[in-house]
Structures are given as structure tokens and as C-alpha cells.
Residue, then its C-alpha position, 0 to 999 in steps of 0.5 A: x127532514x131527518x127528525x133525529x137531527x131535528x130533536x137534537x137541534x132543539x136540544x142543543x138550541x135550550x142548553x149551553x153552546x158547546x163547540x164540539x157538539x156545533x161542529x158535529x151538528x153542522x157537519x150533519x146540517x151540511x150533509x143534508x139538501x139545500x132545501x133541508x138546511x135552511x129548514x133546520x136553521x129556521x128552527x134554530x132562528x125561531x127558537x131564539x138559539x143564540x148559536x143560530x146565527x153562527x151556525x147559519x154563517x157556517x151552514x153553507x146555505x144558498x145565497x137566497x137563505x141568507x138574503x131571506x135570513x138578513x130580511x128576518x133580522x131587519x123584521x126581527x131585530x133591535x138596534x143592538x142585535x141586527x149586527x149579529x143577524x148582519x155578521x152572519x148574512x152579509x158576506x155571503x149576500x154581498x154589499x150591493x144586495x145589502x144595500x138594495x134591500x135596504x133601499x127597498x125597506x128604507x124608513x126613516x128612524x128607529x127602524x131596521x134598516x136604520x139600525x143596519x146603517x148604523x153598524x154597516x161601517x163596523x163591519x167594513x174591516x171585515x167585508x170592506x165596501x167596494x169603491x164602486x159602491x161608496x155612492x150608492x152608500x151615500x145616496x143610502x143614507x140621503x134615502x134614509x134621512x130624508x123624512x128624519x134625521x139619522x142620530x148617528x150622522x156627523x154634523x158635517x153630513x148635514x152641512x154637506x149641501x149648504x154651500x152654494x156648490x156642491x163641493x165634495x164632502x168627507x165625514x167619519x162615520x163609524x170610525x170609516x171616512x165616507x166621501x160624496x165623491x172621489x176627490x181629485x188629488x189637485x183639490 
């Protein structure tokens, strides 16, 4: 590892950000190895830098980096932060991975996987959800309510099944219309 770069890093990391100094770090960052560039992150990441993330997004690390990144934010982060840990992360792992490692560490509220669910449709503008995907995202969120609540559901996803057919749903969720099932256009 080049360790000039490695002092400047921690450097830059205890002062102010400055765009200027960002840019050339990451054009330094860039012209290292792949294995190299995600050891130099995860001292940014370790170190409680606030421009860590960014500069992750912008690392052009390889896709395992950033699945292994989004898994430390879920370890790591608070229900306000793990947005930030999932801006920089998920457009460049992909909504199906997302929702398979949150399947895998699905437990029920307050954890890190709940929190990511909370903040999911805030950044559909940005990285939209495939159709493809909208059931999978639904069975998500049964997985995760199962034993508890989501606090951040509406009433109407609770009252989904409580008719005698299993008639499909739409609900709003996180300014987002989320649908059980595409609707035909005769209903």
C-alpha cells in the first residue's frame, strides 16, 4: 500500500472536506490496484470520516467492495445514517443483491435491515425498482414483519389479508406506491 497516500488519507479524514483535495485523493485512490483501493477506503470507513462514503461511491471499487461496504453499514449503522451507507452502495450492488442480503439478516424492528427498508423507497427516484422486482420487495417486507411490526408501514398494508380473497393490495410507502401484484386494468 502506498503509505504517503495512506497519511494523507488520515489527514484529510480529521479535517474539513475540500473538493479539491477529494478529487485528487481519489484520482491517487483510482490509479491503485483493486485490492488496494478498498483497503484505503476502509481506513476512511473505520476512521469515522464523513467524506468516507463518497468517496467509496466514487472509488470505482469492485462490486464485492461494496456488498462487503452495505454489510458494515447494516452492522454499523443508526436508522438515520444507513441511508448514507446505502446512497453510496446500492447503485452499484443492484437492487436484487440489496434485497437478498437483506433477506438474509432479516430481524424483526429496530435493526439494520429494517432501517434500510425504511429508506429503500427514498431512493427509488434515483435507482428505481425493477417491476420485475415489486414482489420480492413485498415478500421483503412480510419476511421482516412477521414477528413485529414495521412502525413505518400504512394501516392498509396490515389490513391486506383480512378479507376473505386475497384481492391485490396498493399502499404508499415512503411517498412510493407499492402493489402486491400488477393489477389488471379491467379491476
Amino acid at each position: 500500500m502506498n503509505m504517503d497516500l495512506a497519511a494523507d488519507l488520515r489527514s484529510y479524514a480529521t479535517g474539513r472536506r475540500d473538493s479539491k483535495k477529494e478529487q485528487s485523493l481519489l484520482r491517487r485512490i483510482r490509479a491503485l490496484p483493486q485490492p488496494q483501493r478498498m483497503e484505503l477506503i476502509s481506513l476512511l470507513l473505520n476512521s469515522d470520516c464523513p467524506a468516507a462514503l463518497p468517496m467509496a461511491d466514487r472509488a470505482q471499487l469492485r462490486r464485492g467492495d461494496y456488498v462487503a461496504i452495505f454489510k458494515q453499514g447494516l452492522a454499523e449503522a443508526n436508522a438515520s445514517s444507513i441511508i448514507f451507507w446505502m446512497r453510496a452502495t446500492v447503485r452499484h450492488i443492484g437492487w436484487r443483491q440489496v434485497i437478498s442480503i437483506l433477506r438474509d439478516v432479516a430481524a424483526p424492528w429496530p435493526s439494520g435491515g429494517a432501517f434500510a427498508l425504511y429508506h429503500m423507497p427514498f431512493l427509488f427516484g434515483d435507482y428505481p425498482l425493477p417491476p420485475s422486482l415489486k414482489q420480492a420487495c413485498v415478500q421483503l417486507l412480510e419476511l421482516y414483519e412477521r414477528e413485529k411490526p414495521l412502525p413505518f408501514l400504512p394501516a392498509s398494508w396490515r389490513n391486506r389479508d383480512q378479507g376473505k380473497t386475497k384481492r391485490p393490495f396498493l399502499f404508499v410507502w415512503g411517498g412510493r406506491q407499492i402493489r402486491s401484484l400488477e393489477t389488471d386494468s379491467e379491476k
